[in-house]
LUMTOR-968127 format. One record per residue: residue in one letter; x, y, z negated of N, C-alpha, C in turn. Coordinates in steps of 0.02 Angstrom, whole numbers, padded with zeros to 5 digits, always signed. Atoms other than C-alpha are relative to their C-alpha. Last residue first. Layout:
// residues N
aXYZXYZXYZ;...
This chain:
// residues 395
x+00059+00012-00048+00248+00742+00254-00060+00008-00032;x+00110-00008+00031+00384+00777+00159-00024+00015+00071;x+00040+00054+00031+00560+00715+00229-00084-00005-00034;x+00031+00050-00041+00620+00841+00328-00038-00054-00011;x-00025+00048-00013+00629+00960+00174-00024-00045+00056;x+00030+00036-00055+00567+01131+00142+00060-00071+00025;x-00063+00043-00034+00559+01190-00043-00007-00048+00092;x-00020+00069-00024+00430+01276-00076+00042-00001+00036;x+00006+00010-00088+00458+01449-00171-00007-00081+00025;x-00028+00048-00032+00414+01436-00358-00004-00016+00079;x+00010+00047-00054+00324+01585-00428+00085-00036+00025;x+00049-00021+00000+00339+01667-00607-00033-00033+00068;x-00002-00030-00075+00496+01560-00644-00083+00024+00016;x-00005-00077+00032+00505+01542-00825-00009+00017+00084;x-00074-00021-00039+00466+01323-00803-00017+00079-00018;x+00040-00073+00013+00358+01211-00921+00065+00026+00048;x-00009-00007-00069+00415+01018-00838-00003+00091-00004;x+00064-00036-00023+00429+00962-01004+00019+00015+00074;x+00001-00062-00050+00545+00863-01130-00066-00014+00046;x+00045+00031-00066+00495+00795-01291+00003+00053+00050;x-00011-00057-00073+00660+00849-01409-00070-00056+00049;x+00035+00045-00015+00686+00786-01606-00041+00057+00071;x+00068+00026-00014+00818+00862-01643-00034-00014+00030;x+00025+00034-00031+01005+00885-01695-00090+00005-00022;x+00069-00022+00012+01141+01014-01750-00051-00031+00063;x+00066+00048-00018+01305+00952-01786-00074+00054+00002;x+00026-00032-00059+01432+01091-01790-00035-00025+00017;x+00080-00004+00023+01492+01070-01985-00041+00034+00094;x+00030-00054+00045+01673+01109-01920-00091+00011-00015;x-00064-00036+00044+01681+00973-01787-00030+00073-00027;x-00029-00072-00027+01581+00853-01717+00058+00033-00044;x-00037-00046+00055+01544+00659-01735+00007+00071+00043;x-00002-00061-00041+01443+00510-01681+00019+00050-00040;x-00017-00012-00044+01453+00348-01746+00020+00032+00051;x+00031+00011-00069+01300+00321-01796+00074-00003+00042;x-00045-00044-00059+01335+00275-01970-00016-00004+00027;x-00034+00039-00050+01191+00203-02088+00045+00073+00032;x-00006-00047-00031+01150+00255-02294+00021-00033+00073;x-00071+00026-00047+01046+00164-02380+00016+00054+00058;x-00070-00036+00047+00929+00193-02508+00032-00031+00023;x-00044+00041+00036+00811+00058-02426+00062+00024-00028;x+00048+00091+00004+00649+00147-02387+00043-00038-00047;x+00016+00006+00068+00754+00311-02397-00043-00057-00024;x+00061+00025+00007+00866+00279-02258-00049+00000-00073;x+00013+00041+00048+00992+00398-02247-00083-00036+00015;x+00052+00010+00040+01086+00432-02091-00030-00031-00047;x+00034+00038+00014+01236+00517-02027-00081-00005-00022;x+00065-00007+00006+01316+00612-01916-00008-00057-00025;x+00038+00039-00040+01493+00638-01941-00076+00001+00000;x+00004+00000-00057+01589+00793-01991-00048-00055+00055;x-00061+00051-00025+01676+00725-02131-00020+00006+00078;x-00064-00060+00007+01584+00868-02241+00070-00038+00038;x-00054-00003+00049+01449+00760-02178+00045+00043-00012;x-00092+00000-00035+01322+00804-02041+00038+00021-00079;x-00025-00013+00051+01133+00703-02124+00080+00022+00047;x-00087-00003-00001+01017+00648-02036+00042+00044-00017;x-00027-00052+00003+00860+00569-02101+00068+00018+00036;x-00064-00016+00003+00745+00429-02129+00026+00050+00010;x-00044+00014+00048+00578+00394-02201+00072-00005+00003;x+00033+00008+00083+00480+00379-02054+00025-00012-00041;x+00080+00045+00003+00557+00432-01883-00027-00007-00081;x+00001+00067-00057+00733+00525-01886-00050-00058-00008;x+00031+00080+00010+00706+00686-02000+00023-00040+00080;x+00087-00011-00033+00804+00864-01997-00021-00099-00018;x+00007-00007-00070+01002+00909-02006-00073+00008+00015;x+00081+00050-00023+01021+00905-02198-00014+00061+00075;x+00045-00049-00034+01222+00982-02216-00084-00060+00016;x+00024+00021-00051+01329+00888-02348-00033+00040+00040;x+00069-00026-00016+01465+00931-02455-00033-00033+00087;x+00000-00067-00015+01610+00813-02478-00063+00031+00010;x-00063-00017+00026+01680+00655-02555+00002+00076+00027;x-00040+00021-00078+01530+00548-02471+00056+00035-00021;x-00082-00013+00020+01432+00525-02642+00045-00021+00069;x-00074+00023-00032+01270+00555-02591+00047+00003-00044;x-00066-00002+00053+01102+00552-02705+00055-00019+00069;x-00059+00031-00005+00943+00586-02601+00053+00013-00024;x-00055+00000+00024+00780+00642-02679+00041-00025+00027;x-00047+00049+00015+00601+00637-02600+00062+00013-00030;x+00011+00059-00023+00424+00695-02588+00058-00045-00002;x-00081+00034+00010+00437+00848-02722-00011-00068+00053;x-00002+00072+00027+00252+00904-02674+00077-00005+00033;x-00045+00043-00033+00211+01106-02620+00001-00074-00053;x-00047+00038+00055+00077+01233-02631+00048-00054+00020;x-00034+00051-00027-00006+01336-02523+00063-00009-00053;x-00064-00011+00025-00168+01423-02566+00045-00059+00034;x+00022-00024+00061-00359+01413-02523+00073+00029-00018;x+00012-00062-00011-00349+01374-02341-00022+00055-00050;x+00049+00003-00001-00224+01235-02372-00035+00059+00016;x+00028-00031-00009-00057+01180-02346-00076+00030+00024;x+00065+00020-00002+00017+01059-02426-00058+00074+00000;x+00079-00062+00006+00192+01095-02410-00067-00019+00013;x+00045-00009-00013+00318+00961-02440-00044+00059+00013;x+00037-00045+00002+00479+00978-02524-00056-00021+00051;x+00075+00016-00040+00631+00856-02516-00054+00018-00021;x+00076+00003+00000+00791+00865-02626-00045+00028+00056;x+00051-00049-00027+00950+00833-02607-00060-00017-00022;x+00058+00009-00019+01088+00785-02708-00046+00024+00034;x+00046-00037-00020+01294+00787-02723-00105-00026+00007;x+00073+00024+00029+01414+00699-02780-00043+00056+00010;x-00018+00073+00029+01615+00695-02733-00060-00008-00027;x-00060+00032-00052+01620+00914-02703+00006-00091-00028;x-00069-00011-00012+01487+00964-02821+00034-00046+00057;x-00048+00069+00039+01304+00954-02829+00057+00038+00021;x-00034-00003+00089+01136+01028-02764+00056-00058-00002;x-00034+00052+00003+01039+01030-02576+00066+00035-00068;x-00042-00017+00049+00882+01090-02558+00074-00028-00010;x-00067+00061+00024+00751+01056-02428+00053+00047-00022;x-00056-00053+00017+00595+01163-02383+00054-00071-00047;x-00041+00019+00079+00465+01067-02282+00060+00040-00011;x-00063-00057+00014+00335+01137-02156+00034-00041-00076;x+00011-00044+00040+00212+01000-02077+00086+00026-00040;x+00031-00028+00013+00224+00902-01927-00034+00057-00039;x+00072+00021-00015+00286+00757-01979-00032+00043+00022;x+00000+00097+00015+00431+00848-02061-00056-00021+00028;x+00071+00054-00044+00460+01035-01967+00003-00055-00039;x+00002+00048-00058+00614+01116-02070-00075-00016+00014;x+00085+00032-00041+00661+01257-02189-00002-00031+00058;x+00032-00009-00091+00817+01269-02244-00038-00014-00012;x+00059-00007+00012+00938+01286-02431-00031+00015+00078;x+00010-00010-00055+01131+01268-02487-00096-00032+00029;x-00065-00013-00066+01228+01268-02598-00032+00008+00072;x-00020+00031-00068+01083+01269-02744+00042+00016+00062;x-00032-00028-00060+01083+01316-02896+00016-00051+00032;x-00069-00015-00020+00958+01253-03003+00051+00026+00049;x-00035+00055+00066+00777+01183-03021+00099+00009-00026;x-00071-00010+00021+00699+01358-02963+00025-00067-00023;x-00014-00015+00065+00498+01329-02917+00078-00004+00002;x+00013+00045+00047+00445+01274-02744+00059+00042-00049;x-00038+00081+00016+00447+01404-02629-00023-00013-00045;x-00059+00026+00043+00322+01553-02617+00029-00066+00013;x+00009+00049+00026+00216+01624-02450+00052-00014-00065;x-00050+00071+00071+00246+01757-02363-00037-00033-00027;x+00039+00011+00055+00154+01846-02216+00058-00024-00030;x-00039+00052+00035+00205+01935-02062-00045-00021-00059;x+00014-00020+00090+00086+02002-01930+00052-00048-00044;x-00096-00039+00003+00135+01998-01725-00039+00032-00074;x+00014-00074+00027-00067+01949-01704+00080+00051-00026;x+00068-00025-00033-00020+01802-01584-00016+00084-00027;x-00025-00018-00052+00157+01758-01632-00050+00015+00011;x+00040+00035-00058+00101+01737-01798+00013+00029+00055;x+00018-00050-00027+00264+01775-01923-00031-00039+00060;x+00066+00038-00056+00279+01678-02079-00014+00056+00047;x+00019-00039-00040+00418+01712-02211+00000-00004+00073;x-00001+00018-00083+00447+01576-02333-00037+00058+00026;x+00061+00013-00019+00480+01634-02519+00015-00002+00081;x-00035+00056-00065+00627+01657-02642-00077-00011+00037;x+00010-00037-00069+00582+01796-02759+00022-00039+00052;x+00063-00010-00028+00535+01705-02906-00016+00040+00058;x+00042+00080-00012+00671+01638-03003-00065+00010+00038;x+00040+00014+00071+00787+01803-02977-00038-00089+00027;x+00049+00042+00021+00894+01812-02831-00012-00033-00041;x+00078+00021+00030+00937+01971-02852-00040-00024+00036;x+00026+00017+00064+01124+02007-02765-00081-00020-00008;x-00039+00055+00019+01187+02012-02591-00018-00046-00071;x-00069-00015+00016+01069+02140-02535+00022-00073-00026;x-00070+00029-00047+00920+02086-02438+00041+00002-00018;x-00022-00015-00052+00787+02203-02513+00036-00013+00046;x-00059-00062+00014+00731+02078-02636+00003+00042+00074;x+00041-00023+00038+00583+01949-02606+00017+00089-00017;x+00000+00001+00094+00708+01834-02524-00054+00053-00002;x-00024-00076+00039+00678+01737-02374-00010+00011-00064;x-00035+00006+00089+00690+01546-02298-00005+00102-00003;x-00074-00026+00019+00610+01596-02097+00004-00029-00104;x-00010-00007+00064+00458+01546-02008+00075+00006-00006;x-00092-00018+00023+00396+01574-01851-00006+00010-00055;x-00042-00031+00063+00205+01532-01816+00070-00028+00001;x+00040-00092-00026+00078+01487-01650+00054+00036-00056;x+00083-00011-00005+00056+01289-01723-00005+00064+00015;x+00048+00054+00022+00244+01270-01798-00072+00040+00014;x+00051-00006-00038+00415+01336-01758-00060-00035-00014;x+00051+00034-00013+00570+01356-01868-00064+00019+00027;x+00046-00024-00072+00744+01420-01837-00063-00055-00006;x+00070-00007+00026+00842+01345-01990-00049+00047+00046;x+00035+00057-00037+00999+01342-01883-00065+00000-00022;x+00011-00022-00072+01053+01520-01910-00029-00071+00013;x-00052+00027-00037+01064+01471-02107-00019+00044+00071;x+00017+00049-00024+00932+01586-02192+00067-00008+00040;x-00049-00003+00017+00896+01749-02282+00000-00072+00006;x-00054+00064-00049+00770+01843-02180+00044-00016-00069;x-00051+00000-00033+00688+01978-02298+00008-00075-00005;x-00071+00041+00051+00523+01992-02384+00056+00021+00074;x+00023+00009+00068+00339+02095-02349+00071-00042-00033;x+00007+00056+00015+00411+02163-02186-00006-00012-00084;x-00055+00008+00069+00347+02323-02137+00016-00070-00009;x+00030+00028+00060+00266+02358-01960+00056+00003-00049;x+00001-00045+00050+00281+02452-01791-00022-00039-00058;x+00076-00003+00018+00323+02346-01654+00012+00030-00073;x+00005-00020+00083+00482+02380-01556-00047-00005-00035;x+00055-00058+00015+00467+02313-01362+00020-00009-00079;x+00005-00021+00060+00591+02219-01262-00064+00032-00018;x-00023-00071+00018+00560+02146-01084-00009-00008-00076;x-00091+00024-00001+00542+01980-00966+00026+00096-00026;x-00016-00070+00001+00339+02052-00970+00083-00006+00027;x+00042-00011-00069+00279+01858-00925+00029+00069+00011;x-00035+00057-00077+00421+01810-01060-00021+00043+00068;x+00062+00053-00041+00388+01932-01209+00018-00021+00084;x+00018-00016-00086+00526+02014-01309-00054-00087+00027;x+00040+00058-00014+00467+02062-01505+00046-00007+00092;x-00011-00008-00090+00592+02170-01597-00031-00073+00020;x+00037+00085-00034+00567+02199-01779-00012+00005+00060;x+00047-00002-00050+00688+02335-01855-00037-00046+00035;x+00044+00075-00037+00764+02356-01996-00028+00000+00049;x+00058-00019-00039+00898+02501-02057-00020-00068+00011;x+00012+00051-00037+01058+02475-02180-00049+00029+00019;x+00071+00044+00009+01137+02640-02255-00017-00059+00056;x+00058-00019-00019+01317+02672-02239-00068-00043+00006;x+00061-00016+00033+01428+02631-02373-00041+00029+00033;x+00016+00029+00053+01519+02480-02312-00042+00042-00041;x+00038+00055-00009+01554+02531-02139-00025-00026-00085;x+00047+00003+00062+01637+02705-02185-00059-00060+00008;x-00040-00015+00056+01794+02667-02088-00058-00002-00054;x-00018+00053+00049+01705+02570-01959+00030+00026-00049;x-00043-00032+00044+01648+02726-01844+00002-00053-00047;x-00001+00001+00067+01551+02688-01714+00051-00013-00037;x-00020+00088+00024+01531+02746-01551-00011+00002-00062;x-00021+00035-00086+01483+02909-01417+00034-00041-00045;x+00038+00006-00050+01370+02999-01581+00017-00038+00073;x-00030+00007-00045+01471+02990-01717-00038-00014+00059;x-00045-00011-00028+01414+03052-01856+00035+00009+00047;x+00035-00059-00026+01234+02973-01867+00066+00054+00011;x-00042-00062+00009+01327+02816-01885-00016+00089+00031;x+00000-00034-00021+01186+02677-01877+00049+00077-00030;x-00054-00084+00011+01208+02537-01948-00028+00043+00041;x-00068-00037-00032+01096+02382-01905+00006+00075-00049;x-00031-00041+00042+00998+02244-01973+00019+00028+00040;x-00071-00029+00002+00867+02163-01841+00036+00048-00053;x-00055-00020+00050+00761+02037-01847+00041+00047-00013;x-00055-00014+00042+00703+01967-01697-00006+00059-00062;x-00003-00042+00051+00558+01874-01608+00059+00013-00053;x-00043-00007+00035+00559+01793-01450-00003+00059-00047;x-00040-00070+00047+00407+01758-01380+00052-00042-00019;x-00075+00016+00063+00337+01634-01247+00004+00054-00036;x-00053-00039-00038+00147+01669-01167+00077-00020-00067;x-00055+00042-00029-00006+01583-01189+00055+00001+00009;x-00031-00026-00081-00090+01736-01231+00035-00058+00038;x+00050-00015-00022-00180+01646-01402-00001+00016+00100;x+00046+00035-00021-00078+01532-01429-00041+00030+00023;x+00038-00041+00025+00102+01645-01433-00073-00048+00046;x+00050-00020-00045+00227+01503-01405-00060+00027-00022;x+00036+00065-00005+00387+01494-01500-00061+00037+00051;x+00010+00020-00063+00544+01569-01560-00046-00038+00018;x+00055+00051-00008+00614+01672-01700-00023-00006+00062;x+00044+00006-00057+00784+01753-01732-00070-00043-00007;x+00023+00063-00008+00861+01835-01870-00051-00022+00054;x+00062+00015-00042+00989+01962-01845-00024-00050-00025;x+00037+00049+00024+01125+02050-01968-00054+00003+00071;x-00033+00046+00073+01256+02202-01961-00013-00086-00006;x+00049+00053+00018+01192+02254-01783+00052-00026-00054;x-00010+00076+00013+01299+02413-01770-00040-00048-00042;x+00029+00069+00057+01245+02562-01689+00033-00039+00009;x+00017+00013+00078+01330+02707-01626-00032-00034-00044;x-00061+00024+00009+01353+02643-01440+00002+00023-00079;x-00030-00080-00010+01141+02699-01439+00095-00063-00015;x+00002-00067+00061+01045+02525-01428+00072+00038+00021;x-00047-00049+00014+01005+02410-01289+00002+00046-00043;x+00010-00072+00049+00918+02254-01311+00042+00052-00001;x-00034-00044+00071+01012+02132-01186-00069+00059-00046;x-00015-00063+00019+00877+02040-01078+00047+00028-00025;x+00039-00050+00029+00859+01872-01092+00036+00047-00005;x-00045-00023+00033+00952+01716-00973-00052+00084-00041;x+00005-00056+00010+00847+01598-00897+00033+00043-00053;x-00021-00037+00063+00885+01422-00876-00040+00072-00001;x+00012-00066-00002+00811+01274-00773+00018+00053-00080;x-00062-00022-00007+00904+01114-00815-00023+00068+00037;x+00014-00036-00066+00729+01045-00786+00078+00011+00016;x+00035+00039-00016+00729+00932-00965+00019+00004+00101;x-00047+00048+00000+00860+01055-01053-00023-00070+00074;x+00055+00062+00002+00728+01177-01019+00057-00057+00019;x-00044+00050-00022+00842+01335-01073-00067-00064-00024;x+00046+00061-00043+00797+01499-01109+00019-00051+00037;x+00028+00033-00074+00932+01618-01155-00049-00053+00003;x+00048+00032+00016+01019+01762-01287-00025-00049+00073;x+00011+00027-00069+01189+01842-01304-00085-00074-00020;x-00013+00064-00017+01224+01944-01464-00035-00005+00069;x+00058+00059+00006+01108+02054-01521+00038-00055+00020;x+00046-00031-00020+01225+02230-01509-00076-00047-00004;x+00085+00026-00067+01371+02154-01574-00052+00029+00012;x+00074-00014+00035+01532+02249-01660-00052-00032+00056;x+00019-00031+00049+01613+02089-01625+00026+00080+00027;x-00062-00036+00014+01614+01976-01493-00037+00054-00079;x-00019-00010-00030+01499+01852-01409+00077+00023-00024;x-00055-00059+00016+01400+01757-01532+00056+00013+00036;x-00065-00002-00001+01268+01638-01455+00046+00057-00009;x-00041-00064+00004+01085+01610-01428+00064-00024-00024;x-00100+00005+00005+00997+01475-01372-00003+00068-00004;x-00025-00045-00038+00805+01454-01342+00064-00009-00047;x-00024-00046+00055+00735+01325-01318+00025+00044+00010;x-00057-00062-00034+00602+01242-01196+00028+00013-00090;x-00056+00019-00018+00522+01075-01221+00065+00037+00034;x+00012+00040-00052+00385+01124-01267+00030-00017+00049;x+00071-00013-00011+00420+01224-01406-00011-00027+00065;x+00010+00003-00097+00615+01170-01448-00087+00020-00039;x+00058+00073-00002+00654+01237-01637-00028+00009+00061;x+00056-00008+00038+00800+01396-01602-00043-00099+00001;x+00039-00014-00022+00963+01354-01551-00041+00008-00056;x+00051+00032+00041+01143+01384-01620-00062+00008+00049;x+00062+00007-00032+01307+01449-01533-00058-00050-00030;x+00067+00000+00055+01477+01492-01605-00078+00021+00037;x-00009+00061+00023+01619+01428-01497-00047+00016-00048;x+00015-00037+00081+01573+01556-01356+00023-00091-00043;x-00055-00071+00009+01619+01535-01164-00012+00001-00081;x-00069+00032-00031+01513+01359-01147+00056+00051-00018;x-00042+00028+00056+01382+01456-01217+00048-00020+00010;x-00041+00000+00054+01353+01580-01077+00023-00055-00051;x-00012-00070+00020+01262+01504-00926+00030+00000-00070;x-00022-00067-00051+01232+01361-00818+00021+00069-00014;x-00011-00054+00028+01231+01214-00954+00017+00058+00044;x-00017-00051-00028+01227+01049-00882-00009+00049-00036;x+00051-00036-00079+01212+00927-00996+00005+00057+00026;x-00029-00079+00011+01358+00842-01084-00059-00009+00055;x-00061-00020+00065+01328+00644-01149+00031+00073-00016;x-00033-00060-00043+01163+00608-01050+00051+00022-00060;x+00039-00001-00059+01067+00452-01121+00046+00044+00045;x+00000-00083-00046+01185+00443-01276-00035-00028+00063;x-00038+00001-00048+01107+00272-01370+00008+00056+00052;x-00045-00053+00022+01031+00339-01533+00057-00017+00051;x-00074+00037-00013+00934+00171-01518+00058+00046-00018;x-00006+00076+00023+00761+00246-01535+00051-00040-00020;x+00024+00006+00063+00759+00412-01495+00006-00037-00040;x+00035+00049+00014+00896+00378-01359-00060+00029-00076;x+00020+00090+00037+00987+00530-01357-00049-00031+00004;x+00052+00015+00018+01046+00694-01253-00016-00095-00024;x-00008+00051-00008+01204+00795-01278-00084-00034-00001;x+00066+00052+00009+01233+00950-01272-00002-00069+00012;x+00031+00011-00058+01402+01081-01293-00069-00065-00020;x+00070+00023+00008+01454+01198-01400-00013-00044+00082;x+00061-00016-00005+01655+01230-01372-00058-00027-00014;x+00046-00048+00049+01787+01200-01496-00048+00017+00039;x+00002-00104-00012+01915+01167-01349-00033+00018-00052;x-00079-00043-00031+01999+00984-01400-00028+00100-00009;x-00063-00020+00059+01872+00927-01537+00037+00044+00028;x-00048+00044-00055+01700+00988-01416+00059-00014-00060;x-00084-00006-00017+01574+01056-01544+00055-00049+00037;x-00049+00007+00034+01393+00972-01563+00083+00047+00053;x-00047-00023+00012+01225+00989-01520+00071-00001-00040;x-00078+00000+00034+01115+00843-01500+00052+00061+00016;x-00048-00047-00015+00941+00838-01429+00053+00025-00037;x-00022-00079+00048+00850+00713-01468+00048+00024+00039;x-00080-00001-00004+00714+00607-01357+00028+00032-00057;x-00051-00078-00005+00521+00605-01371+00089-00045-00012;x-00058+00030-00030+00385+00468-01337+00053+00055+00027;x-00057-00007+00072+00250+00521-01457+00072-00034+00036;x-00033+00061-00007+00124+00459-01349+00056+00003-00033;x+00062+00036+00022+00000+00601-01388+00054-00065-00007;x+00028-00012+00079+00155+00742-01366-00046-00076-00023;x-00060-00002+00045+00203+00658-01191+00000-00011-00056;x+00011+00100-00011+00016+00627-01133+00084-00015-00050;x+00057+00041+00064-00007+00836-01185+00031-00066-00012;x-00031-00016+00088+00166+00881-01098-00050-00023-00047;x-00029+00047+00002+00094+00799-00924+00038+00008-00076;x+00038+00059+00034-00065+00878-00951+00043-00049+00000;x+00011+00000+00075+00011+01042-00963-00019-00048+00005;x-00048-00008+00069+00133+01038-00812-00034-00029-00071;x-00052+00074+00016+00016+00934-00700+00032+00016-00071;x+00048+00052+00007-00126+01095-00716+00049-00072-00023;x+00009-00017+00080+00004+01221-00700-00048-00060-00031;x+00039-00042+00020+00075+01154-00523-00037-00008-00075;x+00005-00077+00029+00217+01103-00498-00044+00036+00011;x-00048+00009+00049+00184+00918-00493+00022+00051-00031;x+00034+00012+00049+00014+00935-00380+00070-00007-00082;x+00032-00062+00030+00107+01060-00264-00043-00009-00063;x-00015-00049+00026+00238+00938-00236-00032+00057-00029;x-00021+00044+00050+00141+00764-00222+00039+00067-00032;x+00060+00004+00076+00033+00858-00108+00028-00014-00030;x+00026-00044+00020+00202+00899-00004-00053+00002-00058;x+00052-00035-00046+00247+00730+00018-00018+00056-00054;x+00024+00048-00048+00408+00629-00044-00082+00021+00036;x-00006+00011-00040+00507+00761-00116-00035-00052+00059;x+00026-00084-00037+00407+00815-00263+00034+00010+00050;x+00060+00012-00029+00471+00635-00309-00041+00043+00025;x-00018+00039-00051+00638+00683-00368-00053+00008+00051;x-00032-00060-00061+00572+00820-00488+00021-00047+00059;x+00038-00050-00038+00462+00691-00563+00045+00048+00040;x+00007+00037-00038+00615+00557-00589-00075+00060+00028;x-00047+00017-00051+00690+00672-00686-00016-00028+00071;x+00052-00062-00036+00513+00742-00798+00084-00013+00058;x-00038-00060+00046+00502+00551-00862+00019+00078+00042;x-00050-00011+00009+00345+00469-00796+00038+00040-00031;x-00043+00057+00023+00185+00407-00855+00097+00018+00019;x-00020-00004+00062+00109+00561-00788+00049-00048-00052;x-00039-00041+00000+00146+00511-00621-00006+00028-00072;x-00041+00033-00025+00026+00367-00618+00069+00039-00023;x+00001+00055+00068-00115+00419-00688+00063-00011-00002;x+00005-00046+00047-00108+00592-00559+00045-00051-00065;x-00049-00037-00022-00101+00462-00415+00038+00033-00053;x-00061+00079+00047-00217+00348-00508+00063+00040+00016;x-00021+00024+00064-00327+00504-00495+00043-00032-00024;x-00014-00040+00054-00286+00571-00334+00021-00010-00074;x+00018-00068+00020-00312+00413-00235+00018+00041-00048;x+00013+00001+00070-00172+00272-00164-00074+00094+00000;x+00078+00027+00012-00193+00268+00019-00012+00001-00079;x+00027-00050-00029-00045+00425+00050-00074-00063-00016;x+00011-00065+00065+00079+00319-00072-00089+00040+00026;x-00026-00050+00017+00055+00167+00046-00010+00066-00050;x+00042-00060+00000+00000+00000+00000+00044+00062+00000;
C-alpha cells in the first residue's frame, strides 16, 4: 500500500507516534505530508500525545574537561544510554564557559550565558534542542553608565496569549556622574535600582512593566522554574542585601506570565543552615530542597507543596544522608523515588530512595557543571512563517 492510499486520519495516527527526527525527514516525501507536519494543528497535538504518553528524554549539560566549554548531551530516559553525545549548538555558548538554562516548556529552552564583565544582560537564546532550530534574543540596551550588578531570569509560556516570555530581573548601577561609562571606583557605594523586563516572542522585543516586587530573587542560576503559565524563583523577604535572613523571610516568588503580577508564598519553616537551597518541578508540583552538613556527611531534605486554593503549605516527603567526602548539588528527579545528584567529585549520581541506595551512571563534568532534565521534545518552532522547501522528490 502506498503512502498516497493510506487516509488522513491513520495518516495523522501514524505520524504522531513518531520522534520529531524522523518527522522532519518525512516532510520530504509529499508535500501534504509537509504542510500537515508544519502546520500548528500537527505541532500541538503531536506535543499533547508526547506529554500524555510520558515518553520524554534528558537533557544533559555538562562542561567539556579539555576546553571547559558547556556543551549538550541527550539521554535515554530509561537506560541513561547517551542518544546524542554533543548537539549541535549554532550560537554563543560554545564561546562562554559559564552557561545555564532555564526549565524546557515544550520543548524549547532558553539558554543564557556570561559574556564579559561589566554586562549589560548577558547573552540570551531559544533553542529547540529537538529541531536544532535556535533563535538568538535581543540585547536590552541601557545607557554605557549602567551596570547590571545581578539578573534573574524566567521562562515559560504565557496561557492565556499563547505566546513565549522571558522574564528578567534586573539589578543595576547607575553612575549618574558619568554619563559616556562607568565609573568602578565608587562601585560599592552606589545605590542598587530594579527593574522587571518582560521580552515577548511574537513582538521579538523588550518592554519595562511598571510594578513592585513583593520579595527579591535569591537563587542558584539553575533553579529556573516553570509550571502551568508561572515562574518561580527561591527569594528573600529583605531588600536583597547580603544580610537578614531572619526565620521568616525566605519565600517563593511567583510570576504569571499572563497577568505579568508577582506573588509570594512562604517556605517550609527554618531547620538550620543550609549550603545550599532550589526550587524544582517533582511530579508536577513545586518542591523546595535543602541541603545541610559538612564536608564527609551531608543531608538533604525534600519539600512538597500542597497547593491549594485556600493556602499553600508544604510536606517533608524525604531525607537523604550522603557521605561521598564532599558537598553535593540536587540536580532534579529520575522517575519515582529517585534522584540525581552532581557530587563534589563531579559525577552524576543517583539515589534511590525505595532502597537507600546510591547508583553510578558513569557520567561526569567538571566544576559542579552538571545540569540535567527531564526533556519531551517538540516540533514548536520561532519562525513566524516557514518557506517551503522545494525538493524533486515531493509529489
Amino acid at each position: 500500500m502506498l503512502s498516497r492510499d493510506l487516509s488522513e486520519d491513520l495518516v495523522i495516527e501514524i505520524l504522531l507516534r513518531l520522534p520529531v527526527k524522523s518527522l522532519i525527514r518525512f516532510k520530504c516525501i509529499r508535500k501534504s505530508w509537509y504542510d500537515l507536519i508544519k502546520s500548528p494543528y500537527f505541532i500541538s497535538i503531536h506535543l499533547n500525545h508526547a506529554k500524555l504518553n510520558k515518553n520524554p528524554n534528558l537533557l544533559l549539560q555538562r562542561q567539556h574537561v579539555d576546553t571547559i566549554k558547556p556543551y549538550f548531551s541527550l539521554l535515554s530516559y530509561e537506560t541513561l544510554e547517551v542518544l546524542t553525545d554533543s548537539l549541535d549548538i549554532p550560537f554563543g555558548p560554545v564561546r562562554s564557559s559559564s552557561g545555564f538554562f532555564a526549565y524546557p516548556c515544550n520543548g524549547i529552552i532558553c539558554l543564557y550565558w556570561f559574556e564579559s564583565k561589566p554586562r549589560h544582560g548577558d547573552a540570551l537564546a531559544l533553542w529547540n534542542p529537538a529541531t536544532g532550530e535556535s533563535k538568538a534574543i535581543p540585547i536590552f540596551h541601557r545607557p554605557p553608565n549602567v551596570y547590571v550588578d545581578s539578573f534573574y531570569l524566567g521562562f515559560g509560556l504565557d496561557l492565556k496569549s499563547n505566546d513565549y516570555k522571558v522574564v528578567r530581573i534586573s539589578t543595576f548601577i547607575c553612575d549618574s556622574d558619568h554619563d559616556d561609562h562607568f565609573n568602578f571606583c565608587n562601585y560599592t557605594t552606589m545605590p542598587r535600582k530594579t527593574q522587571v523586563e518582560v521580552y515577548t516572542l511574537s513582538t521579538d522585543s523588550w518592554r519595562v512593566i511598571n510594578t513592585t516586587l513583593p520579595a527579591y530573587p535569591r537563587c542558584h542560576p539553575k533553579s529556573l522554574v516553570y509550571l502551568k503559565g508561572v515562574t518561580m524563583w527561591k527569594a528573600s523577604d529583605d531588600d536583597g542585601s547580603p544580610l537578614g535572613w531572619g526565620e521568616n523571610d525566605r519565600v517563593i516568588l511567583s510570576f504569571d506570565l499572563s497577568d505579568e503580577v508577582f506573588q509570594k508564598s512562604p517556605l517550609p519553616p527554618k531547620s538550620g543552615i543550609a549550603y545550599d537551597e532550589c526550587v524544582l518541578v517533582i511530579n508536577d508540583s513545586i518542591a523546595f530542597v535543602e541541603l545541610f552538613g559538612n564536608i564527609g556527611y551531608e543531608w538533604i531534605d525534600i519539600w512538597e507543596m500542597n497547593d491549594s486554593d485556600v493556602e499553600r503549605t508544604w510536606t517533608k516527603k524525604l531525607r537523604i544522608t550522603v557521605h561521598n567526602g564532599s558537598r553535593s548539588l540536587f540536580l532534579g528527579p529520575w522517575g519515582n523515588g529517585k534522584f540525581f545528584l552532581d557530587t563534589g567529585l563531579d559525577e552524576l549520581l543517583i539515589y534511590d530512595a525505595d532502597r537507600q541506595a546510591f547508583m553510578n551512571t558513569g557520567i561526569y563534568g567538571t566544576l559542579h557543571s552538571l545540569q540535567i532534565v527531564t526533556y519531551t521534545e517538540s516540533l514548536v518552532s520561532f519562525r513566524r512563517e516557514i518557506e517551503f522547501e522545494q525538493h524533486h522528490d515531493i509529489v
